[in-house]
PDB file as gemmi writes it, atoms N, CA and C in Angstrom:
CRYST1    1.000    1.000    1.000  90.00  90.00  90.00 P 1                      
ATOM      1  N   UNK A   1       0.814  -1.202   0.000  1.00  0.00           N  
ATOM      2  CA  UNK A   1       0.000   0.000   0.000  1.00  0.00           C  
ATOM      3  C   UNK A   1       0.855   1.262   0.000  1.00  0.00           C  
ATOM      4  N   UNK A   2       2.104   0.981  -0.599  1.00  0.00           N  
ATOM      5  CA  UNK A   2       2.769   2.568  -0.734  1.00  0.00           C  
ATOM      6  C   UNK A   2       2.417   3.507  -1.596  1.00  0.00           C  
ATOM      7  N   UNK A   3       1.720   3.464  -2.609  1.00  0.00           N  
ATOM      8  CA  UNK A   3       0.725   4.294  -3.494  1.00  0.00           C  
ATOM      9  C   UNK A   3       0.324   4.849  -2.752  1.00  0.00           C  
ATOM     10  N   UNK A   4      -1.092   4.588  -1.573  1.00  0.00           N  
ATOM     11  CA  UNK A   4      -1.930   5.345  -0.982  1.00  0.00           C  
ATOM     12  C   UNK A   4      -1.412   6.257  -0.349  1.00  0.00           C  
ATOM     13  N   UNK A   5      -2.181   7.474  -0.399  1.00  0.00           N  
ATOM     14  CA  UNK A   5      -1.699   8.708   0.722  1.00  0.00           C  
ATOM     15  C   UNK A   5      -2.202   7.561   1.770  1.00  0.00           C  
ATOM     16  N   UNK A   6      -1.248   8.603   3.215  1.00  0.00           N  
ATOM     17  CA  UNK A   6      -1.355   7.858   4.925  1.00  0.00           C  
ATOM     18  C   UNK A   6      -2.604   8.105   4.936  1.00  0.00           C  
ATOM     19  N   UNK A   7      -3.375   9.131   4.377  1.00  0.00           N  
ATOM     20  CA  UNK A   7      -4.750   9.223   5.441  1.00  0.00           C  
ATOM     21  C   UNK A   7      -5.580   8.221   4.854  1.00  0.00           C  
ATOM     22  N   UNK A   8      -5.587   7.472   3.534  1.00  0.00           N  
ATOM     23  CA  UNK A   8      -6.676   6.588   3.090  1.00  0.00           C  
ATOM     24  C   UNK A   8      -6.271   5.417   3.606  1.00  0.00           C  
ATOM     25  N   UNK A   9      -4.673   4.926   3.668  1.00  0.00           N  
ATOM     26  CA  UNK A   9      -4.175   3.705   4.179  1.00  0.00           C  
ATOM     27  C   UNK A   9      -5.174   3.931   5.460  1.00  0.00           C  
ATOM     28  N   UNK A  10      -4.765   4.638   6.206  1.00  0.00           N  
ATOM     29  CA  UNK A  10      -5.378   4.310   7.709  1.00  0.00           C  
ATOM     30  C   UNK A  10      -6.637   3.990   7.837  1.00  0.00           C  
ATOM     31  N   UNK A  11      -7.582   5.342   6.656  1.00  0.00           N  
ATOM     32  CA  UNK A  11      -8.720   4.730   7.029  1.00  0.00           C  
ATOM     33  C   UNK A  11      -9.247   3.531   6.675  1.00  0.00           C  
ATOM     34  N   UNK A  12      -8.797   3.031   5.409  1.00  0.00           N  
ATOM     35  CA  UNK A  12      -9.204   1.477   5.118  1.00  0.00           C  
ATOM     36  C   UNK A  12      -8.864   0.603   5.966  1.00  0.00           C  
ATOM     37  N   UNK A  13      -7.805   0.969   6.463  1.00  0.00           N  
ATOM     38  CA  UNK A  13      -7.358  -0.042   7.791  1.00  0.00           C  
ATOM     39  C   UNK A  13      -8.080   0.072   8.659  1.00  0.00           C  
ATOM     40  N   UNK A  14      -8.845   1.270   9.043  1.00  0.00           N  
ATOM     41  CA  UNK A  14      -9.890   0.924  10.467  1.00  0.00           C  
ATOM     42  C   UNK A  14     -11.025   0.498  10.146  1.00  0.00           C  
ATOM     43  N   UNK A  15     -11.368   0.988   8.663  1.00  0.00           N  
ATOM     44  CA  UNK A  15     -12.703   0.315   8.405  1.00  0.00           C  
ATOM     45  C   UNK A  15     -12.667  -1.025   8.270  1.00  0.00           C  
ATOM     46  N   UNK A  16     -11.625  -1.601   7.563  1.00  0.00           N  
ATOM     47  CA  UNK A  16     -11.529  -3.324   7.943  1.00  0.00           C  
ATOM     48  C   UNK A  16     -11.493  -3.528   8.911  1.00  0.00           C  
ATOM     49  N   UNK A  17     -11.148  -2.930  10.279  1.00  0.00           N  
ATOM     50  CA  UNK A  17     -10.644  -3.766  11.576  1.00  0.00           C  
ATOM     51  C   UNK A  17     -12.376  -3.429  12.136  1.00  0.00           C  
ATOM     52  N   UNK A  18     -13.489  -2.977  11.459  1.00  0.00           N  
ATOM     53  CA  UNK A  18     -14.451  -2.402  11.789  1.00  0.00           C  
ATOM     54  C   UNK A  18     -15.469  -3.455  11.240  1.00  0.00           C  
ATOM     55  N   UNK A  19     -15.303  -3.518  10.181  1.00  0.00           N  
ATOM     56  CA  UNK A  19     -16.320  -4.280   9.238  1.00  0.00           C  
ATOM     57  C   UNK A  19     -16.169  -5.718   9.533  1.00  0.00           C  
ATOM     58  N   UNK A  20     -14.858  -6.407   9.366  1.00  0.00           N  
ATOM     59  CA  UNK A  20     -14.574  -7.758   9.462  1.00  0.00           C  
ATOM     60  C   UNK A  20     -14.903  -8.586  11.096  1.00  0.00           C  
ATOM     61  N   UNK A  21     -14.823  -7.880  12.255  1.00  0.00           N  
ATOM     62  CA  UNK A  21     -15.645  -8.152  13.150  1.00  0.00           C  
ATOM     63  C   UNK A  21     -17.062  -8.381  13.485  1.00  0.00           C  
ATOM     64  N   UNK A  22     -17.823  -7.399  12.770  1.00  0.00           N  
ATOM     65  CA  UNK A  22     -18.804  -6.871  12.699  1.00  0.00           C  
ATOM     66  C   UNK A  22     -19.595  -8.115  11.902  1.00  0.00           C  
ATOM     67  N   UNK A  23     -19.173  -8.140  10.781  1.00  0.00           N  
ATOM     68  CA  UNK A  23     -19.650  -9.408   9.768  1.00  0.00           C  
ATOM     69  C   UNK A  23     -19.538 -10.408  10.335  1.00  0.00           C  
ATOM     70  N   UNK A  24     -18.286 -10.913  11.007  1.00  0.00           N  
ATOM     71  CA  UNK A  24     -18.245 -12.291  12.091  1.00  0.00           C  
ATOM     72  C   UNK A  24     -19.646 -12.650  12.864  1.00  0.00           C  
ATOM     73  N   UNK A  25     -19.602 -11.286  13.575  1.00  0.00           N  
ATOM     74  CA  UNK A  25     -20.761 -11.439  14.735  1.00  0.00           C  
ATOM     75  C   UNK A  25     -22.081 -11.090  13.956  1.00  0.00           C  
ATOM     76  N   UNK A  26     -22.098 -10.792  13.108  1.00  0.00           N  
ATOM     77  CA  UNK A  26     -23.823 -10.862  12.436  1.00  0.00           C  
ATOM     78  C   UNK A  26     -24.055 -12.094  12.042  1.00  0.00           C  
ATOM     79  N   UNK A  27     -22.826 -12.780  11.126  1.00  0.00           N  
ATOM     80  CA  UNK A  27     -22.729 -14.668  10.770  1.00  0.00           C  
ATOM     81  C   UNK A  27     -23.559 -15.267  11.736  1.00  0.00           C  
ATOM     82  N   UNK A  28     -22.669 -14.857  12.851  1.00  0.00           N  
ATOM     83  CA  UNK A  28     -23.030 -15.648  14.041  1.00  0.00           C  
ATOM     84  C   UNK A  28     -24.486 -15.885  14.539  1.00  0.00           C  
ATOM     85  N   UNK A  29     -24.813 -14.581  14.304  1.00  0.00           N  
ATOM     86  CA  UNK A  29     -26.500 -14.247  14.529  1.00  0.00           C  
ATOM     87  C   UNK A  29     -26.216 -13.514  15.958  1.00  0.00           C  
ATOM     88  N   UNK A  30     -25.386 -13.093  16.103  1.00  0.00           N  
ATOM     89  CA  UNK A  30     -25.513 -11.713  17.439  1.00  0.00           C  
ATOM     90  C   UNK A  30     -26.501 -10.751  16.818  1.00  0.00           C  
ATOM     91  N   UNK A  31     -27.070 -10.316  18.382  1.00  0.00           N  
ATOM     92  CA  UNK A  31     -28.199  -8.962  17.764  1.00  0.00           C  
ATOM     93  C   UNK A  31     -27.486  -7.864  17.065  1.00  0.00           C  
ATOM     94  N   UNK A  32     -27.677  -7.139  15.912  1.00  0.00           N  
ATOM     95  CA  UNK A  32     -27.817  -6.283  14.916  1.00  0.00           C  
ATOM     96  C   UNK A  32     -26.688  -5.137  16.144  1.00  0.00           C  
ATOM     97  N   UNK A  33     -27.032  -3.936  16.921  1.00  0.00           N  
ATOM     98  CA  UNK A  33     -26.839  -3.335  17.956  1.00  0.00           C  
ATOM     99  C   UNK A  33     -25.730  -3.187  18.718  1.00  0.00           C  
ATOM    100  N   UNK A  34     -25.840  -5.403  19.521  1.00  0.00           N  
ATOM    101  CA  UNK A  34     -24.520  -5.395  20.204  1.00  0.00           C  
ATOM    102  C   UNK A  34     -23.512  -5.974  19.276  1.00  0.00           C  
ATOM    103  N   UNK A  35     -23.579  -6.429  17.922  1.00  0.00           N  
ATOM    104  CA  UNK A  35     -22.701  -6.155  16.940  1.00  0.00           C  
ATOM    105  C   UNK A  35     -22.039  -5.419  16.521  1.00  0.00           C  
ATOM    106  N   UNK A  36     -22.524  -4.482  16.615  1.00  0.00           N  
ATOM    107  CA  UNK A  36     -21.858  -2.941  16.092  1.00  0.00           C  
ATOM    108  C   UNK A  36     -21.041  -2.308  17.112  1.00  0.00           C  
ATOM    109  N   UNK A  37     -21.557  -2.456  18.579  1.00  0.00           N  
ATOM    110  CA  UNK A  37     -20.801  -1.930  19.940  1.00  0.00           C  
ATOM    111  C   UNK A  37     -19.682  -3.121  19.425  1.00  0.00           C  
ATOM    112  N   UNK A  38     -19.829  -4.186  19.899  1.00  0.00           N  
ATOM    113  CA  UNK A  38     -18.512  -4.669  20.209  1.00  0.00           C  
ATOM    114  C   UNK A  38     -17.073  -4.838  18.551  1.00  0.00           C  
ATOM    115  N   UNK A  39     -17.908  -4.757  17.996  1.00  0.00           N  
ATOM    116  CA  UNK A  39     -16.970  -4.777  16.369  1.00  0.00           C  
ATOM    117  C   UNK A  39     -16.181  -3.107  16.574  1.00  0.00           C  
ATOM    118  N   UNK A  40     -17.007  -2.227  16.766  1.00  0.00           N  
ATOM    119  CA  UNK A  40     -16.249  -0.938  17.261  1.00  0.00           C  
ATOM    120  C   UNK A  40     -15.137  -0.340  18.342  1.00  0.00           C  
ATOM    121  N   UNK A  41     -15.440  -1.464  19.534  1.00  0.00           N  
ATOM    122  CA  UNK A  41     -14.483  -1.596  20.810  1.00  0.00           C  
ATOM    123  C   UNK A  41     -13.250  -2.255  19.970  1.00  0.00           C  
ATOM    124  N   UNK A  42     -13.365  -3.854  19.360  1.00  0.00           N  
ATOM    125  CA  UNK A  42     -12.335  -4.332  18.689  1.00  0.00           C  
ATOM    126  C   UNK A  42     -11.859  -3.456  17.520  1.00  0.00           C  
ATOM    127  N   UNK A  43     -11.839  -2.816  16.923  1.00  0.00           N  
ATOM    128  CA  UNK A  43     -11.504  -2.172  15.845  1.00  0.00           C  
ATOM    129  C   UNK A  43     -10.862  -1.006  16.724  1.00  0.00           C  
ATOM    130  N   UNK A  44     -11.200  -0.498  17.706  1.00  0.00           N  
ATOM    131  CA  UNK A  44     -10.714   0.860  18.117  1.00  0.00           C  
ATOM    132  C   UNK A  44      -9.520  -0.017  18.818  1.00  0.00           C  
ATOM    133  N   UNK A  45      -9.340  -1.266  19.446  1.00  0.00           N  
ATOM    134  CA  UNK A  45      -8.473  -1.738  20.123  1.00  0.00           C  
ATOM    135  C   UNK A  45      -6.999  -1.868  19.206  1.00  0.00           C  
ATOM    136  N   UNK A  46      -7.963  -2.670  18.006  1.00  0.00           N  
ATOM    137  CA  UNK A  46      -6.665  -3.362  16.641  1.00  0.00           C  
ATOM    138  C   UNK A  46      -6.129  -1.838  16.464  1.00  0.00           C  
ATOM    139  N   UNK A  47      -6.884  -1.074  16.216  1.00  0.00           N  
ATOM    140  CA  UNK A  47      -6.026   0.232  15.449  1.00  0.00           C  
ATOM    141  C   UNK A  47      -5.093   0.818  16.062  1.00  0.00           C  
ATOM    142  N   UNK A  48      -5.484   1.081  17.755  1.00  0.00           N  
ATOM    143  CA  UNK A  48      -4.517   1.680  18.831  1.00  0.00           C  
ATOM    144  C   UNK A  48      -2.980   0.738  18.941  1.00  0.00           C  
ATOM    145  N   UNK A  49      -3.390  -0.297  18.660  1.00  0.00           N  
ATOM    146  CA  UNK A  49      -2.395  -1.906  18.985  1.00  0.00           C  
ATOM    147  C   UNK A  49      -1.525  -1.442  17.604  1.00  0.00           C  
ATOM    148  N   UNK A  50      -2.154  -2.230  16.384  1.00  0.00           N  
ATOM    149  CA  UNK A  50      -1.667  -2.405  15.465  1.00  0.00           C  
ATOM    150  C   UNK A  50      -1.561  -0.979  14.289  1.00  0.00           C  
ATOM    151  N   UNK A  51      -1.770  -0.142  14.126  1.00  0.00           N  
ATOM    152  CA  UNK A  51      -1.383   0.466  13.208  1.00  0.00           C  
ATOM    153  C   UNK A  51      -1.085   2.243  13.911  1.00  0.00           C  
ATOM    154  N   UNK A  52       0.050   1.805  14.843  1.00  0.00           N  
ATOM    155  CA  UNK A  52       0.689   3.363  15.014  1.00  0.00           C  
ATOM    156  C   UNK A  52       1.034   3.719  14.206  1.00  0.00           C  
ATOM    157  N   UNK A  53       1.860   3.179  13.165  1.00  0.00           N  
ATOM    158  CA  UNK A  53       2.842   3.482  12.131  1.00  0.00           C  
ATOM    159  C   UNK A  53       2.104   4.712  10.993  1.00  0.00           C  
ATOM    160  N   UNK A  54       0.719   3.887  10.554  1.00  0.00           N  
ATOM    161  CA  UNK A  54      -0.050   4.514  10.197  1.00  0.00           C  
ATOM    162  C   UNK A  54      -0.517   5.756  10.778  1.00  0.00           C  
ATOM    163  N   UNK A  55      -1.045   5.668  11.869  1.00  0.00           N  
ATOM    164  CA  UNK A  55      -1.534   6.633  12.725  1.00  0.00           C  
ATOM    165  C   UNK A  55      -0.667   8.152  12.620  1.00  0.00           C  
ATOM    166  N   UNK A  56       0.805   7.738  12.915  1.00  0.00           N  
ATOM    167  CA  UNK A  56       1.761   8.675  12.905  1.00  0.00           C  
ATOM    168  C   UNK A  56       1.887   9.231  11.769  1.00  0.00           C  
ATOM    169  N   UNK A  57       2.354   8.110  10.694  1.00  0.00           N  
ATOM    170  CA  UNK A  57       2.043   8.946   9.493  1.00  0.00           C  
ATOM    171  C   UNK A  57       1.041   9.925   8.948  1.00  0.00           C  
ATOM    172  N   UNK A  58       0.060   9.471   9.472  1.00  0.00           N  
ATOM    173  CA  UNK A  58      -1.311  10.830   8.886  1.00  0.00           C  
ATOM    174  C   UNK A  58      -1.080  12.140   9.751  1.00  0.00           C  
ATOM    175  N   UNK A  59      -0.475  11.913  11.151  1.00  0.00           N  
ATOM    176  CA  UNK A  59      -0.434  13.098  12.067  1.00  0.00           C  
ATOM    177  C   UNK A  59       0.785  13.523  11.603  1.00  0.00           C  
ATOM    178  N   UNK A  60       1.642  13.073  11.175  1.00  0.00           N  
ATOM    179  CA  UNK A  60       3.123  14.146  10.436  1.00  0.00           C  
ATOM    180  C   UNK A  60       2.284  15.089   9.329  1.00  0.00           C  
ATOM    181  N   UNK A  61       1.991  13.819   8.338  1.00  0.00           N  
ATOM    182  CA  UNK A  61       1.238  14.830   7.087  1.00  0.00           C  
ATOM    183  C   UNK A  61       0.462  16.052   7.844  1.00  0.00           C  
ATOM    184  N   UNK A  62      -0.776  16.501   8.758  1.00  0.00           N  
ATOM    185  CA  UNK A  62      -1.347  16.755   9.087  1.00  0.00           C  
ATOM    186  C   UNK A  62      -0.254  18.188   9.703  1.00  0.00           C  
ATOM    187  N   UNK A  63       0.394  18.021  10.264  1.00  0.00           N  
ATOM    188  CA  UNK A  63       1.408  18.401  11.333  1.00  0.00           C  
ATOM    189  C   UNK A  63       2.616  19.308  10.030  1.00  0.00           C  
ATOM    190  N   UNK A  64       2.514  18.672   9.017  1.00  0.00           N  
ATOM    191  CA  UNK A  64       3.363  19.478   7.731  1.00  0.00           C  
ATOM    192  C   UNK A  64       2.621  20.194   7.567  1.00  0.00           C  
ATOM    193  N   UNK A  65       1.276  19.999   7.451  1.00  0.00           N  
ATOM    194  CA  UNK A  65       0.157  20.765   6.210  1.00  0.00           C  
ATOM    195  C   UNK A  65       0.153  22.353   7.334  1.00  0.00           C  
ATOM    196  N   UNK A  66       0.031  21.773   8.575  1.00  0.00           N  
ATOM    197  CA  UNK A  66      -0.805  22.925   9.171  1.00  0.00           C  
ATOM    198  C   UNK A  66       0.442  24.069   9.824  1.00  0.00           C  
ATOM    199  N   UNK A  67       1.681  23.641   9.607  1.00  0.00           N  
ATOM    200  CA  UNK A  67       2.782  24.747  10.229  1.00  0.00           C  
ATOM    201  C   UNK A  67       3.775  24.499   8.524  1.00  0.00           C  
ATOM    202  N   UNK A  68       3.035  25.131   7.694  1.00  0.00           N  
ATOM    203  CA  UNK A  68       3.775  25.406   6.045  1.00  0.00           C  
ATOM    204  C   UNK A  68       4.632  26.752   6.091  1.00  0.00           C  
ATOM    205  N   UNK A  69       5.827  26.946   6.045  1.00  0.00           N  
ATOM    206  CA  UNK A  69       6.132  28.166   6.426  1.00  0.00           C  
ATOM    207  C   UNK A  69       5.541  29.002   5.047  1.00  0.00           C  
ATOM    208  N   UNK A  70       5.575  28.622   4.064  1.00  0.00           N  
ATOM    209  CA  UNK A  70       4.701  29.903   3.034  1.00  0.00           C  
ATOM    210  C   UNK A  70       3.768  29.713   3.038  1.00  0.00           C  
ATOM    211  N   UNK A  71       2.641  29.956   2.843  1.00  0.00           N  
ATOM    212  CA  UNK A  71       0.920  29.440   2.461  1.00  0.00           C  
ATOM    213  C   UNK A  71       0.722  29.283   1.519  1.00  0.00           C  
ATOM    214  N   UNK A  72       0.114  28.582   0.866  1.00  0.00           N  
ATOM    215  CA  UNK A  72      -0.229  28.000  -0.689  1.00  0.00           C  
ATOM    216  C   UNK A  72      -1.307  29.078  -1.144  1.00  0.00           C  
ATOM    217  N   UNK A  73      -0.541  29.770  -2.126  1.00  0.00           N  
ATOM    218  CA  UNK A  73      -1.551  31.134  -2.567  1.00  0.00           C  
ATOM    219  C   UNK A  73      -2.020  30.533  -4.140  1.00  0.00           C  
ATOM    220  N   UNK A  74      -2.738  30.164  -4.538  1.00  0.00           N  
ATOM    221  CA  UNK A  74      -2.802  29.577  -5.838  1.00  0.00           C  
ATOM    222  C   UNK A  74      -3.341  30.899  -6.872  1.00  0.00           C  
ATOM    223  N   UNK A  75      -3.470  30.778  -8.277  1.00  0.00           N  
ATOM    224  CA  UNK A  75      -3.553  31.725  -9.024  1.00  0.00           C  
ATOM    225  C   UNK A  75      -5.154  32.903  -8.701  1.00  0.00           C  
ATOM    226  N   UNK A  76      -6.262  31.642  -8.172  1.00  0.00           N  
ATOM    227  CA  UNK A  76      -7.478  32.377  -7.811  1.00  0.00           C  
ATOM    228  C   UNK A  76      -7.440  33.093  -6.712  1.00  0.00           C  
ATOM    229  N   UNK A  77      -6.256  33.048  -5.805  1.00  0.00           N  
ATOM    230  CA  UNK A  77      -6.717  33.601  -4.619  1.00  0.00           C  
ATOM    231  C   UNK A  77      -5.534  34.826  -5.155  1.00  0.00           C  
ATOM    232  N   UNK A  78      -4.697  34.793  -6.138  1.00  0.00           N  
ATOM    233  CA  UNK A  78      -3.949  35.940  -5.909  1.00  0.00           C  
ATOM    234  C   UNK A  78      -4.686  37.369  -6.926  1.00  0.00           C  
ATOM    235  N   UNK A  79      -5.636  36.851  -7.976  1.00  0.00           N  
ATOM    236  CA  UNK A  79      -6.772  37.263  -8.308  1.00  0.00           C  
ATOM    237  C   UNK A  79      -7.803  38.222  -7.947  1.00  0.00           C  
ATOM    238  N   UNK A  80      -7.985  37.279  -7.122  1.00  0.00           N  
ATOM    239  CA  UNK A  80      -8.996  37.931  -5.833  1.00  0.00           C  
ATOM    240  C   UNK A  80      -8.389  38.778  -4.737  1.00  0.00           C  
ATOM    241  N   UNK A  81      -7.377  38.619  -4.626  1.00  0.00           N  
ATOM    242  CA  UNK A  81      -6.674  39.910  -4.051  1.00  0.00           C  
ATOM    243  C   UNK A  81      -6.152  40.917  -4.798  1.00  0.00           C  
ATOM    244  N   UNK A  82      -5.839  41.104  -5.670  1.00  0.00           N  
ATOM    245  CA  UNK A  82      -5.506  41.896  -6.646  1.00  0.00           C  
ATOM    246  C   UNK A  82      -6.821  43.168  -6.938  1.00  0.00           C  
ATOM    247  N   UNK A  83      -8.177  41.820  -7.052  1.00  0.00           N  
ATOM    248  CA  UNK A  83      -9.320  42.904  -7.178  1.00  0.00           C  
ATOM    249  C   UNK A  83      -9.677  43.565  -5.993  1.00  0.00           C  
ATOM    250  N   UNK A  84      -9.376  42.728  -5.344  1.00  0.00           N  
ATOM    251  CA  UNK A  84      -9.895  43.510  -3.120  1.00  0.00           C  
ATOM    252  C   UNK A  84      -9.014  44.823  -2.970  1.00  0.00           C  
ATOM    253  N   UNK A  85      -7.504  44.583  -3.470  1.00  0.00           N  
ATOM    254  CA  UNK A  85      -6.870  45.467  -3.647  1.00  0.00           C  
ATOM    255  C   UNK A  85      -7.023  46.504  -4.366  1.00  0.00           C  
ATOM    256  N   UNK A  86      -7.532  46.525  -5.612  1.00  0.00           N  
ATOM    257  CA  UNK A  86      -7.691  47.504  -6.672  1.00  0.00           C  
ATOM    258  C   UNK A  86      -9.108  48.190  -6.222  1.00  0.00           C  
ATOM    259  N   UNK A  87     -10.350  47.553  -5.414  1.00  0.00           N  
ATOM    260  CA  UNK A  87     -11.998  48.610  -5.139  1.00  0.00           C  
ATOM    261  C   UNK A  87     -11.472  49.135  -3.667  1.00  0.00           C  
ATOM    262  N   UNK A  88     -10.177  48.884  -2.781  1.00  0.00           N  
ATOM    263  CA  UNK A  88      -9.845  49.540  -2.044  1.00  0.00           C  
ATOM    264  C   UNK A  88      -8.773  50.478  -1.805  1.00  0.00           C  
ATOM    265  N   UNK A  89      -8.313  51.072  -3.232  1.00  0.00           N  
ATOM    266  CA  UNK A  89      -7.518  51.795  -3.387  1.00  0.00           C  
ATOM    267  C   UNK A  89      -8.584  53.247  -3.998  1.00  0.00           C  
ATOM    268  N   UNK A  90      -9.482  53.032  -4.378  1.00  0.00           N  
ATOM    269  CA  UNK A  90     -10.607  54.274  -4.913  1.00  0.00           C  
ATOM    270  C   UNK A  90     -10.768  54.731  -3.981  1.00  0.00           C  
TER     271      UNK A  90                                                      
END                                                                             
């Protein structure tokens, strides 16, 4: 899975550790309800256990994005300042 950006790896990873429990205990014929509670306890357990690696990775990305020392000014926003600039110079 090195293609995927960290944040989709992870989330497919919790949604499997979510779903594949979940499906067990419906097989089984557990009620609908306490299926979903306990497939959610195990999934929140597997993810905390097993995929820091992941985890960390999305909080670096996250942690880059949000302390960028320039800001990403793209062509529309420099546009739009240009005109904010130009009806507040009259």
């Amino acid at each position: 899975m090195k293609n995927f950006p960290a944040w989709l790896q992870y989330t497919l990873l919790r949604l499997v550790s979510f779903i594949v429990p979940l499906a067990i205990l419906l097989a089984l014929g557990v009620e609908g309800w306490i299926s979903a509670l306990v497939a959610a306890v195990i999934g929140i357990c597997v993810s905390y256990i097993f995929f820091a690696r992941s985890r960390n990775a999305v909080a670096l990305q996250i942690h880059t994005a949000r302390t960028r020392k320039t800001p990403f000014v793209g062509a529309d926003d420099a546009a739009e300042d240009a005109a904010v600039d130009a009806t507040n110079e009259r």
